[in-house]
LUMMIRO-264620 format. One record per residue (C-alpha): residue in one letter; x, y, z. Coordinates in steps of 0.5 Angstrom, whole numbers, plus 500, padded with zeros to 3 digits. Layout:
# LUMMIRO-264620
aXYZ/...
***
This chain:
# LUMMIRO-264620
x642320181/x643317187/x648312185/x652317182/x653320189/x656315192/x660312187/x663320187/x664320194/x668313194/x672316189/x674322194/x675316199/x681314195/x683321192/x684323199/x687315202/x692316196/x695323197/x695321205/x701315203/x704318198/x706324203/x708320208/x711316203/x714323201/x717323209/x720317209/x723319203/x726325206/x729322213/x733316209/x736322206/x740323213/x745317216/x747318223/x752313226/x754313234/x762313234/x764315242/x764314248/x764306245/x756302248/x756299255/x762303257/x764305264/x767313265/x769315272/x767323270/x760326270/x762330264/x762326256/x764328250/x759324246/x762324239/x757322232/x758323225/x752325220/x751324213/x745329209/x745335206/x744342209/x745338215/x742344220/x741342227/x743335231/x741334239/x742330244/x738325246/x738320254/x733318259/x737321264/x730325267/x727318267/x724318259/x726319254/x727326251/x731332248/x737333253/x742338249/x742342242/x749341239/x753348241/x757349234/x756348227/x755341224/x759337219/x757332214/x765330213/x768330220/x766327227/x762332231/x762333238/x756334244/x758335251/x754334256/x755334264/x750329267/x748331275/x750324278/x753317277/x748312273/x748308266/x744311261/x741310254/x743316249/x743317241/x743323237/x737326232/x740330226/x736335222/x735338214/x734345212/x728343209/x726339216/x727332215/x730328221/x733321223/x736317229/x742313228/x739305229/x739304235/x741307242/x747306246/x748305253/x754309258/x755308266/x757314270/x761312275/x765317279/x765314287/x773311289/x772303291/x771302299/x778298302/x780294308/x787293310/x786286312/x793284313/x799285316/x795288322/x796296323/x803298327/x804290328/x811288329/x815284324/x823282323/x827283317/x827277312/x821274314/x815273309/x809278310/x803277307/x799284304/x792284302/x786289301/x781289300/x775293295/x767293296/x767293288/x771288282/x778292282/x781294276/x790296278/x793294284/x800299286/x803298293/x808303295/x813300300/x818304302/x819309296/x818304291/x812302288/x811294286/x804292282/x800287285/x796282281/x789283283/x784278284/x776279284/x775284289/x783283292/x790285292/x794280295/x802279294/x808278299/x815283300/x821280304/x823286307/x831286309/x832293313/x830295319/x825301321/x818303321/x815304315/x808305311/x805300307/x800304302/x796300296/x793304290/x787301288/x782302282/x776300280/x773298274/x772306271/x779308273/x776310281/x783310284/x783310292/x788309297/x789305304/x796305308/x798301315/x805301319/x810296320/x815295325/x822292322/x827289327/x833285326/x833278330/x838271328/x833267323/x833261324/x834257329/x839257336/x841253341/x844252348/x847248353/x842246358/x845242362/x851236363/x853230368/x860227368/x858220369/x856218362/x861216357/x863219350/x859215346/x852218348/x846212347/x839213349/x833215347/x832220351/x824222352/x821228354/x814228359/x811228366/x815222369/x815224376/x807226376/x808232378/x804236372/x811238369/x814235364/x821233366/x828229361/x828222362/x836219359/x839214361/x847214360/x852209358/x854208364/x848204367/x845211370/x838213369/x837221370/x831225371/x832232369/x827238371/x828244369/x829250374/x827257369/x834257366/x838250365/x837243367/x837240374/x840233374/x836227379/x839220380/x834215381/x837209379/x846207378/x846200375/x853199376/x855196370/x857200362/x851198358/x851199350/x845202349/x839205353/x831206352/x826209356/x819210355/x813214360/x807211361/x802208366/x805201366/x801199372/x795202369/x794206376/x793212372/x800215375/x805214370/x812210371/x818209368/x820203364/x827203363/x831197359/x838196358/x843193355/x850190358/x856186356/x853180356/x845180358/x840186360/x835188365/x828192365/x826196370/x820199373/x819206377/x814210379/x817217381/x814224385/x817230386/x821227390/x824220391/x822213388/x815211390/x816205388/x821200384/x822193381/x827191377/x828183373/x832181369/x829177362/x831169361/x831170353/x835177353/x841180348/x846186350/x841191348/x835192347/x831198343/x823200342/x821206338/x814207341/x814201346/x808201349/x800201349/x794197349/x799191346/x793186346/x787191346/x785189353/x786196357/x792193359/x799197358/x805193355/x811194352/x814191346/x822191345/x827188340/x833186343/x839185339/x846182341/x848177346/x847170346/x840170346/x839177340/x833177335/x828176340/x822180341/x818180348/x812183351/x814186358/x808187363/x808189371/x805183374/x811180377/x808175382/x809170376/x810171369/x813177366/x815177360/x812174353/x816172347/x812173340/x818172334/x825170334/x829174328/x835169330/x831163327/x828167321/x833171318/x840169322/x839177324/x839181331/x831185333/x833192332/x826195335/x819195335/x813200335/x806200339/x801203335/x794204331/x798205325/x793202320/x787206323/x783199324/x781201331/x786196334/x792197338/x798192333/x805191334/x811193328/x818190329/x824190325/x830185324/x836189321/x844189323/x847185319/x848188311/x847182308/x840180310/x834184308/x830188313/x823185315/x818191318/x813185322/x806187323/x803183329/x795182332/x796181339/x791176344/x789178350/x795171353/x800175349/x800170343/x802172336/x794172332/x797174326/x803176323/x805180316/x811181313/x809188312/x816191307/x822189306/x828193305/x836193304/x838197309/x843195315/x838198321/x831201322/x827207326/x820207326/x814212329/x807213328/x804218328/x799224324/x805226319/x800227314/x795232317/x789229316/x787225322/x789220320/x795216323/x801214317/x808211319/x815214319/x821208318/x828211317/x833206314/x840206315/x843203308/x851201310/x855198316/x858205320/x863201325/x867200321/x871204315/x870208311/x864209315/x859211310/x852212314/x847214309/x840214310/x833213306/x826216309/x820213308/x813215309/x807209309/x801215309/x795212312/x799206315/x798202308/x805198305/x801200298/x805201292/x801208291/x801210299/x809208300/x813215299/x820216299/x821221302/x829222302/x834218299/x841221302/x847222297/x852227303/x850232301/x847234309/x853232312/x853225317/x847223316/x847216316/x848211323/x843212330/x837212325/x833211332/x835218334/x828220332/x823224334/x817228332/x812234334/x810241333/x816244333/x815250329/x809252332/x805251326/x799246327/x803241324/x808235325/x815235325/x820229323/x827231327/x833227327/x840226330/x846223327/x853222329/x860224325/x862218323/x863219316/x870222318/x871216323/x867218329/x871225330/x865230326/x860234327/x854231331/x848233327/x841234328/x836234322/x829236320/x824234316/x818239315/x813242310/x810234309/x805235304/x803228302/x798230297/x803233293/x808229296/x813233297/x817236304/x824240306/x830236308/x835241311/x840241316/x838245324/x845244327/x852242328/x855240334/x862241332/x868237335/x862233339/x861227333/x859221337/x853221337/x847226338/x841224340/x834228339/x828229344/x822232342/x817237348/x815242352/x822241356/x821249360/x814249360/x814255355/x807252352/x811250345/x815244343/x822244343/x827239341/x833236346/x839234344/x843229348/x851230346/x857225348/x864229348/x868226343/x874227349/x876225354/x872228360/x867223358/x861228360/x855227357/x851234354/x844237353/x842242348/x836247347/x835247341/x829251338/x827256332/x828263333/x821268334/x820273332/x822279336/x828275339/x834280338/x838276342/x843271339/x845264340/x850263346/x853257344/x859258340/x859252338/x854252334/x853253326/x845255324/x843254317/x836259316/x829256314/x828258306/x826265305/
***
């Protein structure tokens, strides 16, 4: 009896397991008879409205009733029935207005006549943003001043990623090229007058805010302008001199030292307007060429001037240290083994790296041309030093010579040149100096094919490292039919390396008279932009010494890229023969210009200096030199 009880009992267990899975067996089937598919807004997107038509389909029969579904109180819940009737055969729409920005999980539930429901397969995601991007005017600078053709840079900046960029300039609206949270872009603009600068920025939901700032437009001369500054009567047509430009007289202003073909060696000082001219010494005798140089030579910690000439038949170096006034002191000597002219780039220095100054000059011509001397200011015995002879070498003339660190070993070494002379191949020397003024050691550094040399040492490069500049004048332009071409090259780092030697510029003509005078060269900051500037002055020669005297710049030098800008500054018209350069702070207007010393190709035998210097902007005022001819920057 007992045992039938519990075997009943088992089987009702059964019974009831048995109808409890064929019910919910019965559910599941029911709910698959519902398919429900999300169709819009798409997953993950970005809407910048708080209002959202969300879109579904749903497949079933006697589908009576689907809701909206979203977590937008915190859990998930029902948050809104559909509003009219739903379909089974077309996309049905449930709108909903959310109560603020936020992303937010959502799906759709549906239900039958008999009770039956089902989700779609998963939730999809939408975020609502309706907040404007945040901007700063970051460039130009809010009512700034600008002058018409120049580059203006435009930036704007968004506190979140931007989508679109438009800028209305003018009444004309540009789309600007955005860049993670950036608009930038430029306008060259060519009217005058004051003018807003507005950009429209989206964001990434179609969020569009604006910002704008006001520019002033004014028109100026580009380019560069020049005028006269100053002239003497005493010089010659044929202007000769590496002019230089730095404190000479010790009185903390920068003054023009040049000497002039007639043996005179001038001071110039500058009164607010022009040049003031000061004799401080008349040799007595037409040179054919002149140098100077501003240093310390009697390491007194006064600078002097050290001036060397050449004559008809022989030359003489003189010393002077100069204040605001008069001569303080002077020595004159005239060298045992000197030609009829002598040159030097960058003369002077630390020769033989002993904190003793020296000074380096190539002398060419005369009976005694090719010799390179080492000059130096102890006058009671022996004075000068000869470390080379070009004569001996290469039956040539020493056309210059160079003082400088150039291969940033820490020592002082000198460069010289041979050159006049197209049928021998220029040498550049490198010398190591002792302290006995004796050659330690020599190298031929490069060899070239031209006729004559320049060289300069200096920061070209830009990365504190010091490279050399040379300048070869590739033909004779003494004589007819007096071609002057010219080839530029760049040693960068001062290494003579097949990868480190850059052929900057090989002139074919097409800038005009370029060609003789190579050592009318200078450098300097000349456009203010923390770089340095190569310049150089050339003389007419091609029409037979009656041009144009030309001033030339090399500028933009990017060695990485190993590219740089040629182009022509000025011409000095009917002033062709010659035009020499100087860079500095001439007025003492805290930038660097160039100065131009011009021989006139007429008979007053006058001798003219030029400023020549790039216009700033807000400078509405023209050039007053008639005679002069501008070749604006590339825009």
């Amino acid at each position: 009896m007992k045992q039938n009880i519990i075997e009943g009992g088992i089987i009702g267990i059964i019974v009831v397991l048995a109808i409890i899975i064929m019910f919910f067996a019965f559910l599941h089937f029911q709910r698959s008879n519902l398919t429900i598919s999300l169709n819009s807004p798409i997953d993950r997107p970005t809407t910048n409205n708080l209002t959202v038509d969300f879109q579904f389909t749903v497949v079933g029969d006697e589908v009576v009733n689907c809701s909206l579904w979203t977590n937008e109180t915190g859990s998930w819940s029902k948050t809104v029935d559909n509003q009219t009737a739903i379909s089974n055969t077309t996309i049905n729409t449930i709108t909903y207005t959310f109560s603020s920005d936020g992303s937010y999980l959502w799906n759709i539930q549906c239900w039958n006549s008999t009770g039956d429901y089902d989700f779609a397969d998963s939730n999809w995601t939408v975020t609502i943003d309706t907040a404007t991007p945040n901007l700063t005017f970051y460039q130009p600078a809010n009512n700034s001043n600008w002058v018409i053709r120049q580059k203006i840079n435009i930036s704007v900046y968004a506190d979140e990623s931007v989508g679109e960029c438009i800028l209305n300039f003018n009444g004309t609206n540009k789309t600007v090229t955005s860049s993670g949270q950036y608009c930038n872009t430029t306008i060259y603009p060519i009217a005058t007058g004051y003018y807003s600068l507005t950009m429209y920025v989206s964001d990434s939901a179609g969020n569009w805010n604006s910002t704008t700032n006001y520019i002033n437009l004014t028109k100026i001369y580009t380019g560069w302008k020049t005028e006269k500054i100053g002239e003497v009567s005493e010089g010659t047509h044929w202007f000769r001199s590496q002019m230089i430009i730095g404190d000479a007289d010790n009185d903390g202003e920068n003054e023009l030292v040049a000497g002039l073909n007639n043996g005179d060696l001038y001071i110039f000082n500058w009164n607010g307007t022009g040049l003031e001219n000061r004799l401080i010494v008349s040799t007595g005798y037409d040179i054919i060429s002149s140098s100077v140089a501003i240093t310390d030579i009697e390491d007194d910690e006064k600078n002097d001037l050290f001036f060397y000439t050449g004559g008809s038949s022989t030359s003489k170096t003189y010393i002077y240290e100069l204040n605001a006034t008069s001569v303080v002191r002077n020595v004159s000597y005239t060298p045992s083994l000197a030609g009829n002219y002598g040159h030097g780039s960058q003369p002077c220095g630390y020769v033989s790296n002993d904190n003793i100054t020296k000074c380096v000059v190539g002398y060419c011509g005369g009976t005694y041309y090719g010799k390179v001397l080492i000059h130096h200011s102890n006058y009671t015995s022996q004075s000068t030093f000869e470390i080379d002879d070009y004569r001996t070498k290469y039956d040539d003339s020493a056309e210059g010579s160079l003082v400088c660190d150039c291969d940033n070993d820490g020592q002082i070494e000198v460069y010289s040149w041979n050159g006049f002379d197209e049928s021998t191949t220029e040498h550049i020397w490198k010398y190591n100096i002792t302290t006995d003024n004796q050659v330690e050691s020599s190298v031929d550094y490069i060899q070239l094919t031209g006729f004559d040399l320049a060289g300069r040492c200096a920061d070209f490069c830009g990365n504190d490292y010091n490279d050399l500049f040379i300048v070869d004048t590739l033909h004779h332009v003494c004589q007819p039919p007096y071609t002057g071409n010219a080839t530029f090259y760049l040693f960068i780092n001062g290494s003579n390396s097949t990868e480190n030697r850059w052929k900057i510029y090989e002139d074919d003509g097409t800038l005009g008279d370029m060609g003789f005078y190579a050592f009318s060269f200078a450098y300097g900051d000349i456009d203010d932009d923390g770089k340095i500037e190569a310049v150089f002055g050339a003389t007419g020669h091609r029409t037979g010494f009656s041009g144009n005297a030309s001033v030339f710049i090399i500028d933009d030098i990017d060695c990485e890229s190993r590219t740089a800008t040629i182009r022509k500054l000025a011409d000095y018209k009917g002033l062709g023969k010659s035009a020499y350069v100087s860079v500095g702070d001439i007025d003492d207007d805290g930038k660097e210009e160039i100065v131009v010393g011009v021989g006139n190709n007429d008979t007053t035998n006058k001798t003219s200096f030029y400023i020549l210097e790039q216009i700033s902007a807000g400078d509405t005022t023209p050039p007053t030199f008639s005679n002069w001819q501008q070749n604006p920057p590339d825009l």
